[in-house]
Every structure is written in structure tokens, then in C-alpha cells.
C-alpha positions as CSV (number, residue, x, y, z in Angstrom):
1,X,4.8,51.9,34.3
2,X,5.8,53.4,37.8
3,X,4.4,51.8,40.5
4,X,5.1,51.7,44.4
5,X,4.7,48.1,43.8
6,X,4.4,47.7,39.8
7,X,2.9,45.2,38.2
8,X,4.9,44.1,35.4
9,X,5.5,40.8,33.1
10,X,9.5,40.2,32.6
11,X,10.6,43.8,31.4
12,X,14.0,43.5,30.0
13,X,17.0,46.2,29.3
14,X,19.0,46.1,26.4
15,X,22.0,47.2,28.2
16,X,25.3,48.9,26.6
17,X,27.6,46.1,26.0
18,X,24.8,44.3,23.9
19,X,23.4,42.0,26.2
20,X,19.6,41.8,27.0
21,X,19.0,41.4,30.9
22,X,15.5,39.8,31.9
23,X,13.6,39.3,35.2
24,X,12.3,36.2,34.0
25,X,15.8,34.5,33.2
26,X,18.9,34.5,34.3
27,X,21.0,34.3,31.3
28,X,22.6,37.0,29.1
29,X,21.7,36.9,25.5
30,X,23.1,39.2,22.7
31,X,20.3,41.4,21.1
32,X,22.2,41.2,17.9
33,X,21.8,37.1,18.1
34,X,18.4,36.7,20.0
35,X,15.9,39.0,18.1
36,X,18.0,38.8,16.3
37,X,17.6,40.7,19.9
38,X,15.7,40.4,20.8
39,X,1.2,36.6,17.1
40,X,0.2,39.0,18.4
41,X,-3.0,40.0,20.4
42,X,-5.5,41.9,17.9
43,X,-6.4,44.9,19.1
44,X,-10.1,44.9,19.6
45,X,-12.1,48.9,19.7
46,X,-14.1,49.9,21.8
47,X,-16.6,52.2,22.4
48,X,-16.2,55.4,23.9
49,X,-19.7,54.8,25.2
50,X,-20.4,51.1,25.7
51,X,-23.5,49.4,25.5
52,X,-26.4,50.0,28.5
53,X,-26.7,47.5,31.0
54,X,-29.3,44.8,29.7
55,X,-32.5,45.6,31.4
56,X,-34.2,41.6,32.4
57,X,-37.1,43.0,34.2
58,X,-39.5,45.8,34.3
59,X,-40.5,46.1,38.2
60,X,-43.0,44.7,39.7
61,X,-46.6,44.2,38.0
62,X,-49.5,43.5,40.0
63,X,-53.3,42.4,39.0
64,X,-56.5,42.9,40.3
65,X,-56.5,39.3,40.7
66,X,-52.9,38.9,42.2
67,X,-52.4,38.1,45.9
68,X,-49.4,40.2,47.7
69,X,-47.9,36.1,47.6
70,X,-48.9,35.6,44.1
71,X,-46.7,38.6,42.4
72,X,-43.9,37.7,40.5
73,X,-40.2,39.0,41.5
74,X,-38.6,41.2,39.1
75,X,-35.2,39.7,37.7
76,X,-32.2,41.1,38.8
77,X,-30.4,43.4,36.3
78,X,-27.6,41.9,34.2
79,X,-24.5,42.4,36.5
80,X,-21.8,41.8,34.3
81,X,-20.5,44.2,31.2
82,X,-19.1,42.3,28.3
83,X,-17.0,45.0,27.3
84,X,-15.7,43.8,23.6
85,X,-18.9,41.5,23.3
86,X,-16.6,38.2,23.1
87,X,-17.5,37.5,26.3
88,X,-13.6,37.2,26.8
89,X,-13.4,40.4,28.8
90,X,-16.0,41.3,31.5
91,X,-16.3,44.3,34.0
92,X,-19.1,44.5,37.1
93,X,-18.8,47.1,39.5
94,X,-18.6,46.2,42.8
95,X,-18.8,50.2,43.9
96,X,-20.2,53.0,41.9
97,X,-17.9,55.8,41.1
98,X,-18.1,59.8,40.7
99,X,-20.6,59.3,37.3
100,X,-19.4,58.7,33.6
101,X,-17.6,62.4,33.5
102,X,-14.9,61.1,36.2
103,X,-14.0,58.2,33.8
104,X,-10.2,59.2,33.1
105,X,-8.8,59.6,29.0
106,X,-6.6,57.6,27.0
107,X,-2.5,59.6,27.8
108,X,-3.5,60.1,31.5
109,X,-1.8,58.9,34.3
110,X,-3.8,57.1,36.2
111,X,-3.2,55.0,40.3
112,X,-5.1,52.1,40.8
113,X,-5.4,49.5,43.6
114,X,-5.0,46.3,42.0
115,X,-5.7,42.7,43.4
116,X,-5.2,39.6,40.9
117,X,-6.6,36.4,41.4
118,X,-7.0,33.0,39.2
119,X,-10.3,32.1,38.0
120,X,-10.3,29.5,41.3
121,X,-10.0,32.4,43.8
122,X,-5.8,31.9,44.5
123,X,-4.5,35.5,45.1
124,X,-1.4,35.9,42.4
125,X,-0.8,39.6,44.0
126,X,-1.7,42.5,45.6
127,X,-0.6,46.0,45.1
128,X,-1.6,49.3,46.9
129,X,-0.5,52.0,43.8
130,X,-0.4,50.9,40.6
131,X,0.9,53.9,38.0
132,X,0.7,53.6,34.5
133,X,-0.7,55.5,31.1
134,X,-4.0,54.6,29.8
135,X,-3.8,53.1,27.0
136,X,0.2,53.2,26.6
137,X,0.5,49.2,26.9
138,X,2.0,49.6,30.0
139,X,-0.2,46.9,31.7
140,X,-1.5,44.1,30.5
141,X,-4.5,44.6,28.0
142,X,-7.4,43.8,30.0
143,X,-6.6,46.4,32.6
144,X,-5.9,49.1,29.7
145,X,-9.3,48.4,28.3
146,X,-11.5,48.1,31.8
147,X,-9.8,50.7,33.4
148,X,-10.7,53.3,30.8
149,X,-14.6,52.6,31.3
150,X,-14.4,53.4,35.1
151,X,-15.2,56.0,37.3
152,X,-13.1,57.9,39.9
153,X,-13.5,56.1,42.9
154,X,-15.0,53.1,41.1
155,X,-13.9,49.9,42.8
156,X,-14.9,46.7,40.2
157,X,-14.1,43.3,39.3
158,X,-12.4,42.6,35.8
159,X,-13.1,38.3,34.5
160,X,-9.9,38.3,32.1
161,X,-9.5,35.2,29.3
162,X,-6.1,34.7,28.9
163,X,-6.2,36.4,25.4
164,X,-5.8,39.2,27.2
165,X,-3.6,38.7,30.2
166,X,-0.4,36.4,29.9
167,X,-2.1,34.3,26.9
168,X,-0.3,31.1,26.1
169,X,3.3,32.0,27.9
170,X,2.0,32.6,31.2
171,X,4.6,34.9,33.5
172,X,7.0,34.1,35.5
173,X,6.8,37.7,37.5
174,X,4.0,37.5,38.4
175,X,3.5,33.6,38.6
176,X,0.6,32.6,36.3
177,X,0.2,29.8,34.7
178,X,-0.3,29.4,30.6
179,X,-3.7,30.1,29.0
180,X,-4.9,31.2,32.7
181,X,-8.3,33.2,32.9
182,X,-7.9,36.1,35.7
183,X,-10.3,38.2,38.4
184,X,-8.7,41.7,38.6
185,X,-10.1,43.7,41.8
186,X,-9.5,47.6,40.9
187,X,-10.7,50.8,42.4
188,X,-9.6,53.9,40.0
189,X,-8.2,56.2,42.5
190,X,-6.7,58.9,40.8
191,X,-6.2,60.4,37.2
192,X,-4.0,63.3,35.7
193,X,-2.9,64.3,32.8
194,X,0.4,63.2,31.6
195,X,3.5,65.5,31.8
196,X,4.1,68.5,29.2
197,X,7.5,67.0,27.0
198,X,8.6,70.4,26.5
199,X,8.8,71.5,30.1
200,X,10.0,67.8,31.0
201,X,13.3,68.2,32.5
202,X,15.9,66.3,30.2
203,X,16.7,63.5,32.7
204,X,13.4,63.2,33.2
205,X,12.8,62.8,29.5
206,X,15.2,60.1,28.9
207,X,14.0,58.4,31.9
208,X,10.6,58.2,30.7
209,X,11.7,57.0,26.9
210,X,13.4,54.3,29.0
211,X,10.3,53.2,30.9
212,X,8.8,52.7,27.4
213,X,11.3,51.0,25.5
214,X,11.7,48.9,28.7
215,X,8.1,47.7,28.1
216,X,8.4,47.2,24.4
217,X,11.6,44.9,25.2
218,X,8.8,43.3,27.4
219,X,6.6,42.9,24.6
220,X,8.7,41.5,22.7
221,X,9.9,38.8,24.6
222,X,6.3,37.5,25.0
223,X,6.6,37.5,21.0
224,X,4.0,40.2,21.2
225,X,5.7,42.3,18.4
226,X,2.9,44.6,17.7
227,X,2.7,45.7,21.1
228,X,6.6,46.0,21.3
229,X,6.3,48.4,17.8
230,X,3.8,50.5,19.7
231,X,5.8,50.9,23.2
232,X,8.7,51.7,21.2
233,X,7.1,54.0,19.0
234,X,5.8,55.9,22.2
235,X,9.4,56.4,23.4
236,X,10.6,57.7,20.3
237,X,8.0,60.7,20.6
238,X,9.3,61.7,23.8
239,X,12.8,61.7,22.2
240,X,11.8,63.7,19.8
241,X,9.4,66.0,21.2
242,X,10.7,69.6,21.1
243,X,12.2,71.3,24.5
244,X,12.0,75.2,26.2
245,X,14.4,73.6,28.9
246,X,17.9,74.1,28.4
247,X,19.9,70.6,27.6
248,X,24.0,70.1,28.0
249,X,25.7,68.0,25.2
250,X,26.1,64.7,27.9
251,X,21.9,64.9,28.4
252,X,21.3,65.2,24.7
253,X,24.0,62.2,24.3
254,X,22.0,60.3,26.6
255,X,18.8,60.9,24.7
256,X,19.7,60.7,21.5
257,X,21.3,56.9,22.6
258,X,17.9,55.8,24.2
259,X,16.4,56.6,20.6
260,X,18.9,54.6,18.5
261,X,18.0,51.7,21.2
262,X,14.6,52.3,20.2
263,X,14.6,52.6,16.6
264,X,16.9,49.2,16.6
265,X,14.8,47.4,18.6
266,X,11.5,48.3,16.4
267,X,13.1,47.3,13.4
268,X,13.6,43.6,15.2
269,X,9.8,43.8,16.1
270,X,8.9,44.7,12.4
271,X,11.2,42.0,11.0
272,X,9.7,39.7,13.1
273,X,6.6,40.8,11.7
274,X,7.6,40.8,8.3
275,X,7.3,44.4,8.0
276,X,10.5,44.6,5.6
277,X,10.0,48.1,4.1
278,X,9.5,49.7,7.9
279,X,12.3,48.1,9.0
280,X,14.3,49.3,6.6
281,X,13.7,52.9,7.7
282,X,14.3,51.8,10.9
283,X,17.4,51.1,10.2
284,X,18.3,53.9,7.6
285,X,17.2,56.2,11.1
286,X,19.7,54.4,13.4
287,X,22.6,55.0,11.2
288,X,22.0,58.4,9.9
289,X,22.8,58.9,14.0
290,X,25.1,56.5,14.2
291,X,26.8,55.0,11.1
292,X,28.8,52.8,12.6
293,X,26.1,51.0,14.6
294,X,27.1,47.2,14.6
295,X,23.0,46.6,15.6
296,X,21.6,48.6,13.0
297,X,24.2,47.4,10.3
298,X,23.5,43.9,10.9
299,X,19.5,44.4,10.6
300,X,19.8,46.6,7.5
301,X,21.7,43.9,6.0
302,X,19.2,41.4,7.5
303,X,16.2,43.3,5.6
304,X,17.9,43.8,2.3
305,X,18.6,39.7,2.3
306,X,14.9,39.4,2.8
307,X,14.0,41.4,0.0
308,X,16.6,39.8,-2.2
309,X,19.3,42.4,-2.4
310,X,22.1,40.0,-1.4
311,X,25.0,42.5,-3.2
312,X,23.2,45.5,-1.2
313,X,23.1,42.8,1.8
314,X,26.6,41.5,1.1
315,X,28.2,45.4,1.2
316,X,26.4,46.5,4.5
317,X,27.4,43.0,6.5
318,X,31.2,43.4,4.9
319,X,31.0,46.9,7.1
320,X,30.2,45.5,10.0
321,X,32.4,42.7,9.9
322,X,35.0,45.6,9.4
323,X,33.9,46.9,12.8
324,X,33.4,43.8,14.7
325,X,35.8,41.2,13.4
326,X,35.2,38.7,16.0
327,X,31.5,38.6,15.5
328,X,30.2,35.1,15.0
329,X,26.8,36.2,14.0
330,X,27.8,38.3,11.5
331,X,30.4,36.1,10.2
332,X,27.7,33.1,9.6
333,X,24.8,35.5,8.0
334,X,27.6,37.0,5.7
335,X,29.0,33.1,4.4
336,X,25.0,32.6,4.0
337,X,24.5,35.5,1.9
338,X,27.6,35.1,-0.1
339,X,26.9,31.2,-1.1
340,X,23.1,32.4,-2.0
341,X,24.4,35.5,-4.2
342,X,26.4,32.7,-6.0
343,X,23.4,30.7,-6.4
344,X,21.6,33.4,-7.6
345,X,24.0,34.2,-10.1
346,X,24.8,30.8,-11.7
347,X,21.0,30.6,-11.6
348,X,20.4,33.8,-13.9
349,X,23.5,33.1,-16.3
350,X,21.9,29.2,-17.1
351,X,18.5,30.8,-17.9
352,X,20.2,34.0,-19.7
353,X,21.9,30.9,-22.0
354,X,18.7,29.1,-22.4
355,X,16.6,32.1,-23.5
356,X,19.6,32.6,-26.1
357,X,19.4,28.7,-26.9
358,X,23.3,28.2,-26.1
359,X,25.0,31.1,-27.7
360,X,28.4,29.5,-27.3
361,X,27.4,26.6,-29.6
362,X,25.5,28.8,-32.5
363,X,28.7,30.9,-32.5
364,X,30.9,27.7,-33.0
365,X,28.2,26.2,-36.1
366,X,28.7,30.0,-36.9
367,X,32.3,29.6,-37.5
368,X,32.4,26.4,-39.0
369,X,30.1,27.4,-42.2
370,X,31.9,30.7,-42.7
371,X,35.1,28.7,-43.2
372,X,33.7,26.6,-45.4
373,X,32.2,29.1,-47.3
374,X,35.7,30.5,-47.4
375,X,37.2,27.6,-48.8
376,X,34.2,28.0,-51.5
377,X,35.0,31.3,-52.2
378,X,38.8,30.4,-52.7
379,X,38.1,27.3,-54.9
380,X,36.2,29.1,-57.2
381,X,38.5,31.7,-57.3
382,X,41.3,28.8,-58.4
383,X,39.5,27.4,-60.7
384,X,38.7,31.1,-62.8
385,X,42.4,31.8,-62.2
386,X,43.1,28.6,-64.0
387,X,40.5,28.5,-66.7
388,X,42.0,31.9,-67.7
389,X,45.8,31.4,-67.9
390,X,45.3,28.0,-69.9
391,X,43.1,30.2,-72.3
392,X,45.8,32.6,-72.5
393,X,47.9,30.3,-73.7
394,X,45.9,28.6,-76.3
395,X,45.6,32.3,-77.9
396,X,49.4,32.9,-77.7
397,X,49.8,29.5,-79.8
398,X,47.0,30.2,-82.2
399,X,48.8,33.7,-83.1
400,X,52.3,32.6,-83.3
401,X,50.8,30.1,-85.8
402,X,49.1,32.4,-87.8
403,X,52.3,34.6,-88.1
């Protein structure tokens, strides 16, 4: 989101030497160790076309036997619009736009003047130009879902419930408290369509993938990880959209490093989501651009462990160890998945020897009856041996006699 004066919550910038740099804090964490960089607000639809405004009256009646003093007043129309029907999220226009065609489009680019109070009236900010892309989670929710049901030139008040502002963290930048309910004054002042990504100018391009990956790092240090997959997801398009403007070797660099931020950073938001398999290509993506990225190493071998392919895990984390000896991180998940691997296998080898009820013992009862059986064998052999020599001699005798 671009803004003269833009209205963000805490973006944050996974900068080059691994460190994550936040408005809200101070302190440098590693993406590798904090997400390990780094529930989620459901997505509600909407209608296109929402529902009419709730008719209370029907005009004035009279009756032959009414006085001007005894007519009744007709009610006043409903002024509010409870645009997902929770009443969590309200519009009412304070001043009619250009008609329903001048409402802009989800992808446009759209200026609005933006005043944010609390429920009690205190002002939180005020800003003049607001730029950001409808529906592109650029802003918070509320203003991504009211804004696309007004008119050009509309100017309205937005009730917010927290759900759909800062929910339960509150912001530091701007200052609102946890679980605060919000008034957002708007007026839609202009709409255009976003800029063509082949004719975008390659700075330009990687500027914009930045913008977005910025506020998916946003996302996800408010823990909202959906969001985060969906802001990331939009810069990886405009890394990868196809280009009719020439592009040196440094620009594409520069690109193709703002996508392997991107695709490390998603598969953080999907492992915090337990989205194993998805973060897996994530990773597989990263390193077919860069093998030896220490980031995307590290979560491959994260993801593997969580699908139980510690030798797998064991292998990839052994790499990056290779690469970054000195890395404690890597060092202590590696020790973890070496000790479980063990586990595992003395595990399987004690329930391998029970389904085979103790070979080692039936091959030692094995060995102790076939030498008996030997010595059985032999005996008997003896014995004949015996028997037949002593009757040998007996005939030799009997003979000699006889002669």
C-alpha cells in the first residue's frame, strides 16, 4: 500500500543478512529462528450486489377521518448496511456518490480519505490519500470489504468489530487498543486500474513484489498466516508475470531474490498453518533457484520432520549445517531430529522382534535340539557298528570250529 500518508499495522522487511526489521519493535530477530521467521480471520463473501436498504415505512397514509395532527409519521429508513449480515461490519453513507456503476473492482487502485476513530469518538488518525489495491489485503479488512461497495465520490462511515480491524493484538502504528471496535470516515475519491506487469518497468516490478511481501511479513506478525499466504502469493505473480521491457542481468537478480524471499516466507506461513505438503513445494521452489539457501534448507528439513521423514530431515539439515556451521538453530533441530530417528528405530526393531516372538531365542532352542538330535543320530550309529562287529566274530568262531 502507497500512501502519502499510509495507513499500515507494523510492516516488517526481511532484510539480507537474515534479520526481520519491525516498526512495532525495536529488536532484530532472525527469520530463520522467529517464524521460524518469521488464527486467522475467515474470510467472509460477499455479494456483488448487497441486500436493499430495509424499507420501515410506506409514506404517509391519510383517512377520511384523520386530522392533518392525527396522521402518523413515516419511520425513517434503516440507515445502516450490515454488509456481511453479522452485524460486525456496518456501512451508512454519509454522502451519495456517482450511482452503483462508479463503485470501483476488486485489482484497482483506488485513493481514499481516511479518518479513524474509537467506538468513543477519540480520533486514532487522519490521512488525506490513502493508496491501496482492492481487495489485495493491503488494508485492514473492513476497509477492503466497505470500500468495494462505494461509489466514486461517496463519503461514508464504516462501524468496524475488532474481528476485522486489529482483533485481539491491537497496533502499535497506529495506536489501538486490543479487541477495539472502530468508526472509519471514507470518501472514495479515485479508482484506476492497476498497472499492466508486462509494460511495468523492471524496478518498478520488484518494487511492487516488495510492497507485497512487505505486507504479508505484516500479516504474519499479527499471526494472520492466511492473509500473509495471500500477500505473498500476490508478489510472486508479479515476479513471474511475463515482460516486453528489456531487463539487465542485475534487475533480473534483484527479482528473482524478492521471489525466493517470498516463496520462504510462505512456506513459514503454511507451516504455521500446518499446510505440510504446500510447504514443501515451497521449499522445493526456493532451492531449485537457490540450492544453497540456508532459509529454505532449514524449512525443508523442518517439513520433512513433520511428516516423519527424520533420515530425509536428517540429510537436508546435515547440508545446511555444512553451509552455516555456526548456526545454533540448526545445530539444536538437527540433535532433536537425530535423538528422535534413534527412537524411532529402536522402536521398530523391538516390535519387528515381538511380531517374530524373539527370533534370537527360537534360533538358540533351534540349536540346542539339533545337537541333541545329533548325538542321537551318532549313538545309534555306535550301537549298529557294535552289534555288527561282535556278530562278526561269533561267525568267525562258529566256522573255525566247524573246520
Amino acid at each position: 500500500m502507497t500512501t502519502e500518508n499510509t495507513e499500515t499495522f507494523g510492516v516488517t522487511e526481511d532484510l539480507d543478512d537474515g534479520t526481520v526489521e519491525t516498526t512495532k519493535k525495536s529488536e532484530r530477530t532472525s527469520l530463520l529462528e522467529s517464524g521460524e521467521d518469521f488464527e486467522m480471520l475467515d474470510e467472509e463473501d460477499i455479494d456483488d450486489d448487497p441486500p436493499p436498504l430495509e424499507d420501515a415505512g410506506g409514506g404517509k397514509k391519510e383517512s377520511e377521518s384523520h386530522t392533518e395532527e392525527e396522521r402518523v409519521p413515516t419511520p425513517p429508513l434503516e440507515e445502516w448496511l450490515d454488509i456481511l449480515g453479522n452485524g460486525m461490519l456496518k456501512k451508512k453513507v454519509l454522502e451519495a456518490g456517482q450511482g452503483r456503476d462508479s463503485r470501483p473492482e476488486k485489482g484497482q487502485n483506488v485513493i481514499i480519505g481516511l479518518q479513524t476513530s474509537l467506538a468513543d469518538g477519540s480520533l486514532v488518525e487522519e490521512h488525506h490519500s490513502v493508496s491501496f489495491t482492492l481487495g489485495d489485503g493491503d488494508v485492514i479488512q473492513a476497509l477492503d470489504l466497505a470500500v468495494m461497495l462505494m461509489e466514486m465520490g461517496e463519503k461514508a462511515v464504516v462501524a468496524v468489530d475488532a474481528k476485522y480491524a486489529y482483533g485481539s493484538r491491537g497496533s502499535d502504528d497506529p495506536a489501538v487498543p486490543p479487541e477495539a471496535e472502530l468508526l472509519l470516515h471514507a470518501e472514495l475519491r479515485e479508482a484506476s486500474d492497476g498497472p499492466d506487469l508486462e509494460l511495468l518497468a523492471p524496478a518498478d516490478k520488484t518494487a511492487l513484489a516488495s510492497l507485497k511481501r512487505e505486507r504479508g511479513n505484516a500479516h504474519f506478525q499479527r499471526a494472520d498466516y492466511a492473509f500473509a499466504v495471500n500477500s505473498y502469493s500476490i508478489a510472486l505473480a508479479i515476479t513471474e508475470s511475463s515482460s516486453k521491457v528489456d531487463i539487465t542481468e542485475e534487475e533480473e537478480k534483484e527479482l528473482l531474490d524478492v521471489k525466493v524471499k517470498c516463496l520462504n516466507n510462505m512456506a513459514a506461513s503454511q507451516l504455521k498453518l500446518d499446510h505440510y505438503d504446500a510447504a514443501l513445494k515451497s521449499c522445493v521452489a526456493a532451492l531449485a533457484h537457490q540450492p544453497d539457501n540456508i532459509k529454505a534448507l532449514f524449512r525443508m528439513g523442518k517439513v520433512l520432520a513433520l511428516k516423519g521423514e527424520y533420515a530425509e530431515a536428517i540429510s537436508i539439515l546435515r547440508k545446511a549445517l555444512k553451509l552455516e556451521p555456526s548456526n545454533k538453530t540448526i545445530h539444536a533441530e538437527l540433535s532433536k531430529l537425530v535423538k528422535k530417528n534413534s527412537d524411532q528405530r529402536g522402536a521398530e526393531q523391538a516390535m519387528y522382534k515381538k511380531m517374530l516372538g524373539n527370533p534370537g531365542s527360537a534360533g538358540s532352542v533351534s540349536q540346542k535340539r539339533h545337537a541333541t538330535a545329533s548325538w542321537r543320530l551318532s549313538w545309534k550309529w555306535l550301537f549298529g557298528a557294535t552289534a555288527v562287529a561282535i556278530g562278526g566274530v561269533a561267525l568267525s568262531v562258529v566256522i573255525a570250529a566247524r573246520n
